[in-house]
N, C-alpha and C positions, 0 to 999 in steps of 0.2 A: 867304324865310325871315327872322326876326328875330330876331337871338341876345338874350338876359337875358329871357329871361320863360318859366320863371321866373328868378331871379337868388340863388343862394347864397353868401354872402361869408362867409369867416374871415378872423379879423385872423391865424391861427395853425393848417397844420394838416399833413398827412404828405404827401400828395400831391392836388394837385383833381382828377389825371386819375383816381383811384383814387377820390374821391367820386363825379365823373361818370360812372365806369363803373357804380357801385352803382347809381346815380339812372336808369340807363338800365337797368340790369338790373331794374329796378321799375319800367319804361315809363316814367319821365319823357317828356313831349313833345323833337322837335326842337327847337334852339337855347336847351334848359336850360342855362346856365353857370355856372359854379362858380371862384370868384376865390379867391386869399388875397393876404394884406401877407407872408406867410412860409411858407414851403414847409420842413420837418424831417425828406424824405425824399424831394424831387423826384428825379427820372427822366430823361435823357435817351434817346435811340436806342440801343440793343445795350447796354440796361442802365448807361450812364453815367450817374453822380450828377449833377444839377443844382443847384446853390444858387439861393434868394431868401432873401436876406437883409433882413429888417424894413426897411422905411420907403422901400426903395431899387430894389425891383424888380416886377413884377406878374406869379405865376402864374394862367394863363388857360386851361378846358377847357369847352369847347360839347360837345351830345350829336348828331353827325347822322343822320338817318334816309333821307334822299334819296341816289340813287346810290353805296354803297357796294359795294364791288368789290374782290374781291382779284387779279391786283395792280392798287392802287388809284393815281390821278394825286390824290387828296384830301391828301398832305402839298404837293403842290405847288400846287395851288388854295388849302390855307390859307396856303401862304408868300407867294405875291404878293400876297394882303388882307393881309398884316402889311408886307411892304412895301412897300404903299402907304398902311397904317395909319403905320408909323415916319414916312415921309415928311410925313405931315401933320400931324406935329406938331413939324418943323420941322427933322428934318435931309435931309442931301442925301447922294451916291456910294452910294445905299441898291441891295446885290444880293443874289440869293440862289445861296449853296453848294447844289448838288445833295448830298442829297434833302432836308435837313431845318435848313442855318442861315441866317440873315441876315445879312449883313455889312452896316456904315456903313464906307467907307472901309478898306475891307480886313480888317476885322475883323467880330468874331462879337459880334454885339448881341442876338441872341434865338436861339431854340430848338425847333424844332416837334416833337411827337410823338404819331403817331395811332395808335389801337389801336381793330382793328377786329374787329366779328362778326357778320359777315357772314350768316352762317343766324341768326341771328337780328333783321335787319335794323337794324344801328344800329354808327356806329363814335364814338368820341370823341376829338376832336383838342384835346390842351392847346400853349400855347403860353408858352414863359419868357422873357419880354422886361426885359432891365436899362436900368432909369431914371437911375438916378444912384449906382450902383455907383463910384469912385472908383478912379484906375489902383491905390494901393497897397493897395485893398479885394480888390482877386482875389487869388485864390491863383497863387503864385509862378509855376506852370507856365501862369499864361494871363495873364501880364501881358505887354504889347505885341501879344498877339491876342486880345482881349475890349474891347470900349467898352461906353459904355452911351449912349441918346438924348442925356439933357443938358438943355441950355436949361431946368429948372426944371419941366420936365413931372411933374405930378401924377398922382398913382394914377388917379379918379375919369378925368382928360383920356383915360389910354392904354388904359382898357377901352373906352371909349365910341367909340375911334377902332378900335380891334381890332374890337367888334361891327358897328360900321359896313362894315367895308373885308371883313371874310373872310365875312359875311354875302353881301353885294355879290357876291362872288366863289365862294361855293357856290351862286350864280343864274345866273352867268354860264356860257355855253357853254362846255367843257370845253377844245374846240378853241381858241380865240378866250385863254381864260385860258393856257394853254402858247405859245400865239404870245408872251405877253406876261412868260414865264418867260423865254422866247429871249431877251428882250432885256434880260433882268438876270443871265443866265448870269455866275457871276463865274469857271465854270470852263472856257470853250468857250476851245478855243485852248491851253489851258495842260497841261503836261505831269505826269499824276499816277500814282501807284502802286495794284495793290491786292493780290489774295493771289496770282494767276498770274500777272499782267505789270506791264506796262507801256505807258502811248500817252497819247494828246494827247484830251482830250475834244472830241467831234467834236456837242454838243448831244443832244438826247433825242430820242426815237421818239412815239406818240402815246398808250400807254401810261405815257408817263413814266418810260422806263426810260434811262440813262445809254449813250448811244454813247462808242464808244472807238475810234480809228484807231490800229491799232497797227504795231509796226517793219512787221511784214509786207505792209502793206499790206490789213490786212481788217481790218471793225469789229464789235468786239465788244460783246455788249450785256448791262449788267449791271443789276441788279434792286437796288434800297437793303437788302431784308431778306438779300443773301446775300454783298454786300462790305463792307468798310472802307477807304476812302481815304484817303490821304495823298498832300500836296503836295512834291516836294524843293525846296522854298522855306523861305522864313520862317514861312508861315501854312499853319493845318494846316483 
């Protein structure tokens, strides 16, 4: 698969995953992409708003047409091509939050969200990565858990490293890609909440659904379209 061709850019627009869905609902090919410099109604997972603020961050939405599935492992196939896209453009401690963030260093650097449909064979996975977002540029409730790349990274640099790695990685064996989720789990081990309990994430299933070892002693398995997690830590 080769994401940008074709390749849609705005300097300025509502949401790209909201272009790429249009562009696939008009049969756009596979790895149609759709970028902007500014996002004025970005999206994240269960409806939470996303900013990209001009100059400073890159929204990013591919159309795929190969193996879409509901329930799909495709937000976790596109999050280890983004973090191994972040990584290679030069930072390091790069993991991913089950189901859909990035963390550098304990924090939340990007954003995946895919939206799929399925009978009509095509889902489209945008992705919100902050480049140089500034700690007093976030908004107050995410300041000490948001970063951004850094090091001077260019717009043009982080698309071209995103089509490269999640491309990569919607080729790669499904199996073989969750092995290598395992090993950036930022949550495996640690104790989190959601709407019925309580327990220790105990890693994923091969579906790509969230295990949970709870007090009981039994593991629960929960699905990203039907919880919300939270950490009793610092980082949410």
């Amino acid at each position: 698969m080769i994401i940008g061709r074709p390749h849609l850019h705005f300097r300025q627009t509502g949401s790209t995953n909201d272009r790429a869905r249009e562009a696939a609902g008009q049969g756009a090919p596979a790895g149609t992409l759709v970028t902007a410099e500014e996002q004025t109604s970005g999206r994240g997972r269960q409806g939470r708003p996303w900013s990209t603020p001009p100059g400073s961050a890159v929204a990013w939405s591919v159309v795929i047409r190969q193996g879409v599935e509901v329930p799909s492992t495709l937000p976790l196939q596109v999050g280890v091509g983004v973090c191994e896209a972040v990584e290679s453009l030069g930072a390091s401690g790069v993991q991913m939050k089950w189901p859909n963030d990035v963390w550098i260093e304990g924090r939340k650097c990007a954003g995946i969200l895919v939206e799929a449909r399925p009978q009509d064979g095509w889902a489209v996975a945008g992705v919100g990565l902050n480049l140089s977002i500034s700690e007093e540029e976030f908004p107050e409730e995410l300041r000490g858990r948001a970063t951004s790349v850094g090091g001077g990274v260019e717009f043009g640099e982080a698309v071209a490293a995103l089509n490269r790695y999640v491309a990569s990685r919607l080729e790669t064996p499904v199996k073989e890609t969750l092995s290598a989720f395992a090993s950036r789990d930022a949550l495996r081990g640690r104790r989190i909440r959601w709407g019925e309990g309580e327990g220790a994430a105990a890693g994923i299933d091969p579906q790509g659904n969230l295990l949970v070892e709870t007090s009981a002693g039994c593991i629960a398995t929960l699905n990203a379209g039907e919880v919300h997690l939270s950490l009793p830590v610092e980082n949410e």
